[in-house]
C-alpha positions in Angstrom: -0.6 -9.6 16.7 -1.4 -8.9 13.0 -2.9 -6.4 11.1 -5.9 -7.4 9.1 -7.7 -4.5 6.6 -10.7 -4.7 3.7 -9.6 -3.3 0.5 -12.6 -1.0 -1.1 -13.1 -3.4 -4.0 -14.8 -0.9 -6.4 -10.9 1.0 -6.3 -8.2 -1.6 -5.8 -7.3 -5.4 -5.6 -4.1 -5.5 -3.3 -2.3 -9.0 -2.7 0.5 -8.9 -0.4 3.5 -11.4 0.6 7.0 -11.4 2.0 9.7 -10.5 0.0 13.0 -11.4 1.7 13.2 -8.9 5.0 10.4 -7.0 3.2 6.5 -7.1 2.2 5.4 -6.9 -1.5 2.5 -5.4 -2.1 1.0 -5.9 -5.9 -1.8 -3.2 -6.2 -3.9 -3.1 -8.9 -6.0 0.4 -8.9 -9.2 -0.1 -11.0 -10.0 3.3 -11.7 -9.0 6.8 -11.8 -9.6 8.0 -8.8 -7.8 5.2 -7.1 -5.2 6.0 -8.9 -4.6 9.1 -8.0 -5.1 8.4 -4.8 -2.2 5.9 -5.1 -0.3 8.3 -6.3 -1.1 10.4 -3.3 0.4 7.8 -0.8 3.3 7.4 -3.2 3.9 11.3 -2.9 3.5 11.1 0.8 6.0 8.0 1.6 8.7 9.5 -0.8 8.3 13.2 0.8 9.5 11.7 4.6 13.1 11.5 5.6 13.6 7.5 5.2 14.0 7.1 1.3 14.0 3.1 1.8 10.9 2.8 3.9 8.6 2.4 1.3 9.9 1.6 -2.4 6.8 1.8 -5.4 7.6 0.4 -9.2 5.2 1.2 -11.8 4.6 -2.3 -13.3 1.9 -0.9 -15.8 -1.9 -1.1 -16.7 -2.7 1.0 -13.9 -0.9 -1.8 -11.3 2.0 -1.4 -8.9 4.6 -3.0 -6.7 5.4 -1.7 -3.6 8.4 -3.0 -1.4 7.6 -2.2 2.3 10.2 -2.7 5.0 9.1 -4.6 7.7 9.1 -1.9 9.9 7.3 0.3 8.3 4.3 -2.3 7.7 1.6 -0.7 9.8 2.3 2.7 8.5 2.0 2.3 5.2 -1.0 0.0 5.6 -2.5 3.3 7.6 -1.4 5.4 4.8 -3.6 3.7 2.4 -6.7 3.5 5.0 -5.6 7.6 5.1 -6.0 8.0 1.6 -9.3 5.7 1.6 -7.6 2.5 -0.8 -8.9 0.4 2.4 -11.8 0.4 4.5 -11.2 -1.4 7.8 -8.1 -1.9 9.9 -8.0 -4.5 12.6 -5.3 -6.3 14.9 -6.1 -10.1 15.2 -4.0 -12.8 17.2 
């Protein structure tokens, strides 16, 4: 199974794509608000006890990259739909 989520549009483009043992994220936040709420999922992945989990580099104009181990995948996808970057979450086959 795989997770599938919708991206609210009117905050954030994401693309996503292995990187190696990882998944890259490129998120581009298109407003303030997304941003900051980026930032809050930045403050709450770098606050928990694995420092490698979730890795964010500020690539600039408002855009990041995001290294995400594999395993932690599904959390941090659940940590943006927490912080409301993404509307929908769904497993498909």
């Amino acid at each position: 199974m795989k997770v599938h989520y919708k991206v609210f549009d009117s905050l954030a483009a994401i693309e996503e794509k292995p990187n190696d043992q990882d998944i890259e994220f490129i998120i581009e936040t298109k407003n303030e608000k997304a941003f900051n709420k980026l930032h809050e999922v930045r403050k709450f992945f770098e606050s928990d006890k694995v420092l490698t989990d979730v890795l964010f580099y500020t690539l600039g104009d408002h855009s990041f990259q995001v290294i995400v181990r594999r395993d932690s995948y599904t959390a941090f996808v659940l940590g943006l739909f927490g912080f409301q970057l993404i509307k929908q979450i769904e497993w498909r086959e």
